[in-house]
N, CA, C and O atoms as a GROMACS GRO file, in nm:
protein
  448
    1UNK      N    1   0.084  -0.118   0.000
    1UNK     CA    2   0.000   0.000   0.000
    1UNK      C    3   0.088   0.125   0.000
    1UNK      O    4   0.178   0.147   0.081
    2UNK      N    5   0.057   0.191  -0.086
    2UNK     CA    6   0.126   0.336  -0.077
    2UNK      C    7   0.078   0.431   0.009
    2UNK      O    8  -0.041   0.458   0.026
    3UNK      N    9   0.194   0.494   0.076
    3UNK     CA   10   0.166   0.597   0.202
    3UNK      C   11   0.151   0.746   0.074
    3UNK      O   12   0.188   0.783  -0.038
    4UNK      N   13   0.064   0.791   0.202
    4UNK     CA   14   0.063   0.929   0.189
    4UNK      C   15   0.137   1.018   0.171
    4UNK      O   16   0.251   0.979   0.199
    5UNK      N   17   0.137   1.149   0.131
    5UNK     CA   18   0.232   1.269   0.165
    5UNK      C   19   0.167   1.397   0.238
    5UNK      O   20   0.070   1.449   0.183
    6UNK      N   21   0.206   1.439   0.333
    6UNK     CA   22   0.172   1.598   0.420
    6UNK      C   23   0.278   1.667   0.370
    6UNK      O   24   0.395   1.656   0.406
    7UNK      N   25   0.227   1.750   0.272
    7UNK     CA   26   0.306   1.891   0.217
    7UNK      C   27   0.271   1.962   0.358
    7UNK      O   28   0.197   1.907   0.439
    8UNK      N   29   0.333   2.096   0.384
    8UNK     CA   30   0.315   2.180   0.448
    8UNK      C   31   0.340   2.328   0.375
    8UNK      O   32   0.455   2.357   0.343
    9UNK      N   33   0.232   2.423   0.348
    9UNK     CA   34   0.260   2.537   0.282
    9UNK      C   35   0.394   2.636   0.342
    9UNK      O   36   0.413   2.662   0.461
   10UNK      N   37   0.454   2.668   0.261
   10UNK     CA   38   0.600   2.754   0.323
   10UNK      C   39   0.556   2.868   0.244
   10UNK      O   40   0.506   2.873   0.132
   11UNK      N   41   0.588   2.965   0.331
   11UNK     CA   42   0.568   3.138   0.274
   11UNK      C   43   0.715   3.130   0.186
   11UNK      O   44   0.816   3.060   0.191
   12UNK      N   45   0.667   3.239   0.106
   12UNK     CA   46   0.831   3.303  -0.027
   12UNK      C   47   0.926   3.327   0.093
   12UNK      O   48   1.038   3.282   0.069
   13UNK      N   49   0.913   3.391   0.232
   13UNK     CA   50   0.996   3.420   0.310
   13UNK      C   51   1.099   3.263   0.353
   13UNK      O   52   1.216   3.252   0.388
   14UNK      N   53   0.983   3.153   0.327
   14UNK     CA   54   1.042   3.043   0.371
   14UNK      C   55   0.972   2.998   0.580
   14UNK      O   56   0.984   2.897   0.649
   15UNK      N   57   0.928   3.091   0.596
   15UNK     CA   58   0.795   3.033   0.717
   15UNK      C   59   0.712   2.901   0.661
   15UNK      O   60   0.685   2.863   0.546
   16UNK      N   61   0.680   2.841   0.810
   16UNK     CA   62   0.575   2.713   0.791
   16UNK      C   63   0.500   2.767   0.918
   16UNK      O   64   0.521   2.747   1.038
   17UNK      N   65   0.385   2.856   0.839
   17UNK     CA   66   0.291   2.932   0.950
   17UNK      C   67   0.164   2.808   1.012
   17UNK      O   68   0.076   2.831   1.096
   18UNK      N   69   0.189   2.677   0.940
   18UNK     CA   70   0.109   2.604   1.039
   18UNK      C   71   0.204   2.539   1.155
   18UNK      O   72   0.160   2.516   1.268
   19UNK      N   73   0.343   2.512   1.113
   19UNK     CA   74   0.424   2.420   1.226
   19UNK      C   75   0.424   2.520   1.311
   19UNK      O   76   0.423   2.467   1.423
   20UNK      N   77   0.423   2.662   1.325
   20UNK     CA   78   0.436   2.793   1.388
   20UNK      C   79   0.338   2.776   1.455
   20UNK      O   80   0.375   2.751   1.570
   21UNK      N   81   0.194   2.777   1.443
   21UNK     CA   82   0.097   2.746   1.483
   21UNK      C   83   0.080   2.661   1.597
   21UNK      O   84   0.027   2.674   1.707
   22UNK      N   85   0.171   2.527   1.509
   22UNK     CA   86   0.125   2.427   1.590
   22UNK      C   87   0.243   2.392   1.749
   22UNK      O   88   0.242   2.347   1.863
   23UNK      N   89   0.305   2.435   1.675
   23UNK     CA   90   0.405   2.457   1.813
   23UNK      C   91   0.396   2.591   1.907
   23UNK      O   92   0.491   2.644   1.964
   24UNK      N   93   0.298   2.620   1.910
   24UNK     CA   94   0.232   2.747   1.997
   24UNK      C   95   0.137   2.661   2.102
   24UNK      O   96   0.131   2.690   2.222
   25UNK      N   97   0.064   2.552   2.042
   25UNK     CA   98  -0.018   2.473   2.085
   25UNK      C   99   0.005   2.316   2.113
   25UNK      O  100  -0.036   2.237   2.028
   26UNK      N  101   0.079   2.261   2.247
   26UNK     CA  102   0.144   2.150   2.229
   26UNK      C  103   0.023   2.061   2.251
   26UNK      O  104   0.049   1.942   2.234
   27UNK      N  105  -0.064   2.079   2.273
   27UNK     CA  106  -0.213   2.006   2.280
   27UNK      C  107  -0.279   1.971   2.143
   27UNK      O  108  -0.323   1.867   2.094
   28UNK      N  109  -0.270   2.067   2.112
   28UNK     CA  110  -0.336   2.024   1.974
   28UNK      C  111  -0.233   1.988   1.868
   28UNK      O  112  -0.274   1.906   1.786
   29UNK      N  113  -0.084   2.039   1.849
   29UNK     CA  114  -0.006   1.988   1.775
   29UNK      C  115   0.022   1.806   1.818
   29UNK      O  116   0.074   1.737   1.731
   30UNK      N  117  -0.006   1.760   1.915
   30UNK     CA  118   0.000   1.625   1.914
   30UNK      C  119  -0.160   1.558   1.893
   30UNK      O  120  -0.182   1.437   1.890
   31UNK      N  121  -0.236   1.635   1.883
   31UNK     CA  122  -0.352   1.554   1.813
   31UNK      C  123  -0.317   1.580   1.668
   31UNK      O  124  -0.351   1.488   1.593
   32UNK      N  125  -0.265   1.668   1.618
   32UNK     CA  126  -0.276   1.691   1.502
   32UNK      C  127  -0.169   1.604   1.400
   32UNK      O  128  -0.174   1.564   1.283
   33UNK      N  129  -0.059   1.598   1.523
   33UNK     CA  130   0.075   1.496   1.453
   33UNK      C  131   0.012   1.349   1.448
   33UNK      O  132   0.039   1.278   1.351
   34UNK      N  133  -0.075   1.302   1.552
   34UNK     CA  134  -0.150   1.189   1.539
   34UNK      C  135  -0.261   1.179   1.416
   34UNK      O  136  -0.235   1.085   1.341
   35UNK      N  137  -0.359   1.244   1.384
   35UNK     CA  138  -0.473   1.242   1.291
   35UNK      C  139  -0.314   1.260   1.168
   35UNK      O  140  -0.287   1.148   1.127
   36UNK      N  141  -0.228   1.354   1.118
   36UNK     CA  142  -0.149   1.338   1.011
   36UNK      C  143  -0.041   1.243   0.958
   36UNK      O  144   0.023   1.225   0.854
   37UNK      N  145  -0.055   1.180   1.102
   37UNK     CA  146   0.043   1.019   1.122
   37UNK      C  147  -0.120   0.926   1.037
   37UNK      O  148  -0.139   0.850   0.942
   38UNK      N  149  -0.173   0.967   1.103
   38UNK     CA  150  -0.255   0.840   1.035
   38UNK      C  151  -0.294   0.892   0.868
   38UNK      O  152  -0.326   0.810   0.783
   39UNK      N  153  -0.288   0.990   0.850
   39UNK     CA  154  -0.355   1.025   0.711
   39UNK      C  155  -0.204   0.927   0.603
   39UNK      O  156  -0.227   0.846   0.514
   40UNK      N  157  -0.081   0.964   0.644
   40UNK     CA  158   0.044   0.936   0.589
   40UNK      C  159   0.005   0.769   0.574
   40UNK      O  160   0.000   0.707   0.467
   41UNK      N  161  -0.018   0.720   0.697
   41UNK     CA  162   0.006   0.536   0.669
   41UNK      C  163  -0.100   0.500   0.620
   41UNK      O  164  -0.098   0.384   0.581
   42UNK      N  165  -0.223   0.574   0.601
   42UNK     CA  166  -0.340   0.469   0.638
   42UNK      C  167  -0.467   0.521   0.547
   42UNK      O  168  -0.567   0.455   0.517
   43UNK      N  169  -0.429   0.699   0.501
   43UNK     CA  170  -0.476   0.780   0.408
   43UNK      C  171  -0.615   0.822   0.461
   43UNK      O  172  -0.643   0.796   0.578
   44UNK      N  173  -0.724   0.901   0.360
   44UNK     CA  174  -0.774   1.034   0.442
   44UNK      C  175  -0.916   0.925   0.498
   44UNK      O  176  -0.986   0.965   0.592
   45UNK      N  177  -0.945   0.793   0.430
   45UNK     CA  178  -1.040   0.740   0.512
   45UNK      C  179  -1.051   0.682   0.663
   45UNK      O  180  -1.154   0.667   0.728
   46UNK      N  181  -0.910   0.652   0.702
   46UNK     CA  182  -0.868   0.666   0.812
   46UNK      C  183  -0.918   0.742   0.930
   46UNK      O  184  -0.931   0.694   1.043
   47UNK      N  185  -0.953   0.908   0.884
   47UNK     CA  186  -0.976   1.019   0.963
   47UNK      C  187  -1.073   1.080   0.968
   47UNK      O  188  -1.098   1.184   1.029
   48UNK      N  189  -1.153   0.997   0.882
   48UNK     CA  190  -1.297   1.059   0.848
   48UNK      C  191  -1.374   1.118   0.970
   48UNK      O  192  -1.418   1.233   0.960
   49UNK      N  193  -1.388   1.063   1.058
   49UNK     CA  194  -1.472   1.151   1.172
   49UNK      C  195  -1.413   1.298   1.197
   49UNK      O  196  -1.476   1.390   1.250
   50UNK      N  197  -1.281   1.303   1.149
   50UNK     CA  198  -1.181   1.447   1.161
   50UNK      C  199  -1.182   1.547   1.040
   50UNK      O  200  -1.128   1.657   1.037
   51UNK      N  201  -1.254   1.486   0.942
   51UNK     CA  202  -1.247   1.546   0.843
   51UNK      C  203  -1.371   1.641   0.786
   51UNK      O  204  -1.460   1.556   0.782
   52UNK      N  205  -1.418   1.733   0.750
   52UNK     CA  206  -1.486   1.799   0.683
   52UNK      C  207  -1.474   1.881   0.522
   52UNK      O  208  -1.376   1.939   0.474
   53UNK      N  209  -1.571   1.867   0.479
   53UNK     CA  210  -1.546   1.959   0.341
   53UNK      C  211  -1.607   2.131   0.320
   53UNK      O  212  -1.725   2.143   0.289
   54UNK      N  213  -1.568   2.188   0.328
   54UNK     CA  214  -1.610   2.395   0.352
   54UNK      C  215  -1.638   2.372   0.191
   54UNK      O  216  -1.567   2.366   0.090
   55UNK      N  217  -1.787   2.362   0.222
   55UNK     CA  218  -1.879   2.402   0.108
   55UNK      C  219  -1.839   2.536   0.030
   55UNK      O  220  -1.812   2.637   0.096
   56UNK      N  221  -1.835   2.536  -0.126
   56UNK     CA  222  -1.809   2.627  -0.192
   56UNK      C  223  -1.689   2.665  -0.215
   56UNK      O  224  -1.649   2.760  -0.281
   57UNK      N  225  -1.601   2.545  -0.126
   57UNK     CA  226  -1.461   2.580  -0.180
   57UNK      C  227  -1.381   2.422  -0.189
   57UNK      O  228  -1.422   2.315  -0.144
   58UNK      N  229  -1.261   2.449  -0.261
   58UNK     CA  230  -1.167   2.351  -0.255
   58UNK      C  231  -1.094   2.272  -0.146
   58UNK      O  232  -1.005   2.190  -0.170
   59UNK      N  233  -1.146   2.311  -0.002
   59UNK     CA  234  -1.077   2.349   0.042
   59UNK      C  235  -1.131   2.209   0.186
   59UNK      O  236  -1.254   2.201   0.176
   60UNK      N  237  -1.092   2.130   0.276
   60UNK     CA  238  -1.104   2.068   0.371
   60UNK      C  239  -1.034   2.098   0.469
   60UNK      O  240  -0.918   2.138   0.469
   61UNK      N  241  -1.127   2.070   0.587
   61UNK     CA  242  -1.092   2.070   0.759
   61UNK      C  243  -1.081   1.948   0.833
   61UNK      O  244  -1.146   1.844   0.833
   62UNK      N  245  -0.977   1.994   0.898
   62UNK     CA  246  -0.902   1.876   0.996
   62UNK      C  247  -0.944   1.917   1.129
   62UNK      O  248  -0.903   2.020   1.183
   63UNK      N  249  -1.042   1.817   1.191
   63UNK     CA  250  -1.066   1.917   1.308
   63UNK      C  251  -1.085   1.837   1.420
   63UNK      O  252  -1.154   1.736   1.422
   64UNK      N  253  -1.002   1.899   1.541
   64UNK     CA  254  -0.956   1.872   1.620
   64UNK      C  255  -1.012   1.982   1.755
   64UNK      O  256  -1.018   2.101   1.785
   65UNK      N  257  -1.052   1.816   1.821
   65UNK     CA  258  -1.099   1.921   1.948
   65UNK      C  259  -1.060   1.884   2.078
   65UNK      O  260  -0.998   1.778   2.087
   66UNK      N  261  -1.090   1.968   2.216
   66UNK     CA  262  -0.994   1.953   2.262
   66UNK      C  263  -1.000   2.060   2.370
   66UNK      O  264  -1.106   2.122   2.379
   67UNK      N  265  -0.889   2.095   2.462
   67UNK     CA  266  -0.916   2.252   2.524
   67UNK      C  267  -0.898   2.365   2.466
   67UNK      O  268  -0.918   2.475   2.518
   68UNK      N  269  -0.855   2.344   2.346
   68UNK     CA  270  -0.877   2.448   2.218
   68UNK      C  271  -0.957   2.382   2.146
   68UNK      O  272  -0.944   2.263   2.175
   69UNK      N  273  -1.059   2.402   2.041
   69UNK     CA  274  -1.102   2.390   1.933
   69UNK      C  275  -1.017   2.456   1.831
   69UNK      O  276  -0.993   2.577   1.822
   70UNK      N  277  -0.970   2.352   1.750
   70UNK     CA  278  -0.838   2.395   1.626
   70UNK      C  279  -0.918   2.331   1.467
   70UNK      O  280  -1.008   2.252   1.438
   71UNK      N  281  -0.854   2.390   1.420
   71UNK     CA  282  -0.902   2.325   1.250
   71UNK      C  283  -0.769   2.346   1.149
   71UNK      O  284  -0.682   2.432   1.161
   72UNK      N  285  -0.777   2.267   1.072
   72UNK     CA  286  -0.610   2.277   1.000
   72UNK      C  287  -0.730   2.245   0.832
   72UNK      O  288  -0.804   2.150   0.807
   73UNK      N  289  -0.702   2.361   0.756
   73UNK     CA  290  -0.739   2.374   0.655
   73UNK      C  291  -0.622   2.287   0.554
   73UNK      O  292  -0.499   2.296   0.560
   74UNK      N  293  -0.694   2.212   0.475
   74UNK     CA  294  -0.602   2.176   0.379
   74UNK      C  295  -0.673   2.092   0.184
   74UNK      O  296  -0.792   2.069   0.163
   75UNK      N  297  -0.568   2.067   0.088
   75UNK     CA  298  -0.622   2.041   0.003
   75UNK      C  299  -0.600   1.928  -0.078
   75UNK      O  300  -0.491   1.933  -0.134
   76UNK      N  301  -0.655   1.847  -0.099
   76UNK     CA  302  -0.589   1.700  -0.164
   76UNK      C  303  -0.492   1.742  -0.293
   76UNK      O  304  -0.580   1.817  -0.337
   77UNK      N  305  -0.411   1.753  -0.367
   77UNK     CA  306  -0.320   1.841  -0.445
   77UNK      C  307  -0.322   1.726  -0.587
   77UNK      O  308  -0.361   1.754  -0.701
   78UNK      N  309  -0.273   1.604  -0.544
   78UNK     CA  310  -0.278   1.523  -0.641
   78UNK      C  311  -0.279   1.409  -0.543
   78UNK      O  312  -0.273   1.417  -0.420
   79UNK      N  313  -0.290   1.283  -0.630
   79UNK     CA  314  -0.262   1.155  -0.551
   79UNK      C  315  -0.183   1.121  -0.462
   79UNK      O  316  -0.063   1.140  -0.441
   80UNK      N  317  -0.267   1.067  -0.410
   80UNK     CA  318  -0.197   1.092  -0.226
   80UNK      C  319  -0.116   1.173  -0.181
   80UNK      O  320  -0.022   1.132  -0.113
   81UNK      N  321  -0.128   1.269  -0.199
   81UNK     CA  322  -0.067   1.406  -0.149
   81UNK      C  323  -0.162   1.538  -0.089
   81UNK      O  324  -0.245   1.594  -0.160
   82UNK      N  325  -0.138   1.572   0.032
   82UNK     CA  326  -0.253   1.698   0.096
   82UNK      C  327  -0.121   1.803   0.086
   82UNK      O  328   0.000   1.789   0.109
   83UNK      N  329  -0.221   1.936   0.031
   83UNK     CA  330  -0.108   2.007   0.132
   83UNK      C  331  -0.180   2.094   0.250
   83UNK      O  332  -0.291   2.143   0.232
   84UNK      N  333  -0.111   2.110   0.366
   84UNK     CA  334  -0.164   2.166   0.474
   84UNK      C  335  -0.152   2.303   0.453
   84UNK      O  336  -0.037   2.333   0.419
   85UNK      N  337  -0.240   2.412   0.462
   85UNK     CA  338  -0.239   2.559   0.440
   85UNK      C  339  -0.263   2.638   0.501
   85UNK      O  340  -0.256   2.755   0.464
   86UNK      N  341  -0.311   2.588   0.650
   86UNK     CA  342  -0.355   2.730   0.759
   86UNK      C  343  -0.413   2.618   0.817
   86UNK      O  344  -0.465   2.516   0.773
   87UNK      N  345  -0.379   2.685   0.984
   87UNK     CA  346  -0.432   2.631   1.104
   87UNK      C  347  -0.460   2.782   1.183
   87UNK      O  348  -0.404   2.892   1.184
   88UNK      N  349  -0.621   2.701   1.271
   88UNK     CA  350  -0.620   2.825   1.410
   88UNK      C  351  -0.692   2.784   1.481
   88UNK      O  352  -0.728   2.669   1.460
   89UNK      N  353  -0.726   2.829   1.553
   89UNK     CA  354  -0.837   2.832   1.707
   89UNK      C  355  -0.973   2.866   1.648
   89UNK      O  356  -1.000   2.983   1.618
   90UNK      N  357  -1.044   2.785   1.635
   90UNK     CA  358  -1.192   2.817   1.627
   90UNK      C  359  -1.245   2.854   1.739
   90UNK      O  360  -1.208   2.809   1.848
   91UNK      N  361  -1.345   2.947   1.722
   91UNK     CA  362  -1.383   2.981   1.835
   91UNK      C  363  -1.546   3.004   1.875
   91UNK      O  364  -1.599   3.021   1.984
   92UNK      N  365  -1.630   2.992   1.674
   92UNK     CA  366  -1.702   3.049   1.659
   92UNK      C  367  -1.751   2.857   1.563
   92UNK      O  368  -1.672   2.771   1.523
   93UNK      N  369  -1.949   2.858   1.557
   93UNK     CA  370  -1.987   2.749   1.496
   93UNK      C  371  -1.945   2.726   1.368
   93UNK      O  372  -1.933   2.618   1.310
   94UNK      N  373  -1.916   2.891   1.312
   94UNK     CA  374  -1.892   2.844   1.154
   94UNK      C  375  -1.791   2.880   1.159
   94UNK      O  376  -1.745   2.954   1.246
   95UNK      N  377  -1.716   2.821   1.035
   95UNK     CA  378  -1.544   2.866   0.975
   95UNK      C  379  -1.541   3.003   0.952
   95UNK      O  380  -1.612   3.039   0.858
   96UNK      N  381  -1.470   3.100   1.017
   96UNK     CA  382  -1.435   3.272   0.966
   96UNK      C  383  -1.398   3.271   0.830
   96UNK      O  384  -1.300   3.208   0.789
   97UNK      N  385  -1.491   3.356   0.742
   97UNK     CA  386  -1.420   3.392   0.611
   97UNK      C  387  -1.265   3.460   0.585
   97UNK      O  388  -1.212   3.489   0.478
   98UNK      N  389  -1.210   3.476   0.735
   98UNK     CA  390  -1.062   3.554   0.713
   98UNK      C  391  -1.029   3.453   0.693
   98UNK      O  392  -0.957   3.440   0.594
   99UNK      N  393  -1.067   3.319   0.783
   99UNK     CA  394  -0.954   3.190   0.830
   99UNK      C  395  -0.920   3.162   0.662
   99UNK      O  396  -0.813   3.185   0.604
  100UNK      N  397  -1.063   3.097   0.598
  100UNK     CA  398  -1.042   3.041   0.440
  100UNK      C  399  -1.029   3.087   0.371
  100UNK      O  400  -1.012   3.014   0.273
  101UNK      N  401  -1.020   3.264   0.334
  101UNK     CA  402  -0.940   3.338   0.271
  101UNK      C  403  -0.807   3.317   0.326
  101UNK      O  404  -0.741   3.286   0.227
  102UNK      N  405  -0.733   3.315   0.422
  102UNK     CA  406  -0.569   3.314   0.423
  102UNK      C  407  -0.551   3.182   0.331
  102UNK      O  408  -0.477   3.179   0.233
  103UNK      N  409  -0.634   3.063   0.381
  103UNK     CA  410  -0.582   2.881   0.287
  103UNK      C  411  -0.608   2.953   0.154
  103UNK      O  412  -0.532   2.917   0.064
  104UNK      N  413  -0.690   3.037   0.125
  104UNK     CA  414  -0.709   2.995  -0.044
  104UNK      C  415  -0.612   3.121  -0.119
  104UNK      O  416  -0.592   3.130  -0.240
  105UNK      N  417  -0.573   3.192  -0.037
  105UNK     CA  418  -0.472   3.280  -0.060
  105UNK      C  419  -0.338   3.225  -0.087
  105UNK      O  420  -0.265   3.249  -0.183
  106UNK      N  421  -0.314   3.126   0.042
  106UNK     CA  422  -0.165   3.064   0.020
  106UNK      C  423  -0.204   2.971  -0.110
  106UNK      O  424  -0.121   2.971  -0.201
  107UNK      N  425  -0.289   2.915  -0.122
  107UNK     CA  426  -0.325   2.796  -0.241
  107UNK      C  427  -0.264   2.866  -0.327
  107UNK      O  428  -0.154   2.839  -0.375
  108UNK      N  429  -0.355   2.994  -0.362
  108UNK     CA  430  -0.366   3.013  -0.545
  108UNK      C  431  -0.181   3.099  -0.548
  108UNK      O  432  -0.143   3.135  -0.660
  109UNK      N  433  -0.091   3.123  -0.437
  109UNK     CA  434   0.035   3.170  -0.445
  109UNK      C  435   0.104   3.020  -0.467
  109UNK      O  436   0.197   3.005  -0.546
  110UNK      N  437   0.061   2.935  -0.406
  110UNK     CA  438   0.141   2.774  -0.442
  110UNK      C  439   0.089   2.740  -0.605
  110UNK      O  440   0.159   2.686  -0.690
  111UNK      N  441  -0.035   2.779  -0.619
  111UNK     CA  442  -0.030   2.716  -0.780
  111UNK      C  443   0.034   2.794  -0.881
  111UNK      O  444   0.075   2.748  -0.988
  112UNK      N  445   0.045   2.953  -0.833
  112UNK     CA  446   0.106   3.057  -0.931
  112UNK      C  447   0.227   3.003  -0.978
  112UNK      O  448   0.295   3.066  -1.059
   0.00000   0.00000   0.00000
């Protein structure tokens, strides 16, 4: 069986504003290294109870709860490959239009 791949989006500066993220949050960066450990061996049906799709866009949530409520936006890219594009603290029932404007911002700079 072929494993997965977790891209992680890197700014032109060369930042990884989700590992940034996630190492702000050692709670949720180890749920999150767990749900992306399993996406790698075992792929995205694996995680399905973790997973969501943000209607009207390209775009899926990894979501993770917890004493933060976190969500890690990301996009299937090609075969077996995600790339991860923004993580944050939810705080609110629905996804913030800032949050999925920053993922679809970094997207369309990764496809440029």
């Amino acid at each position: 069986m072929d494993k997965w791949t977790v891209v992680y989006y890197i700014s032109p500066s060369g930042d990884n504003p989700v590992q940034d993220f996630l190492d702000q949050y050692p709670h949720v960066d180890a749920k999150a290294t767990r749900i992306l450990f399993n996406i790698k061996e075992y792929g995205l049906n694996s995680v399905i109870p973790h997973l969501k799709k943000l209607s009207g866009t390209q775009l899926w949530e990894i979501t993770i709860l917890g004493q933060d409520n976190a969500r890690i936006l990301y996009v299937a890219r090609k075969e077996k490959q995600i790339l991860v594009l923004h993580a944050f603290i939810k705080k609110t029932n629905k996804t913030p239009s800032k949050e999925i404007k920053i993922a679809l911002d970094r997207l369309k700079e990764v496809l440029d």
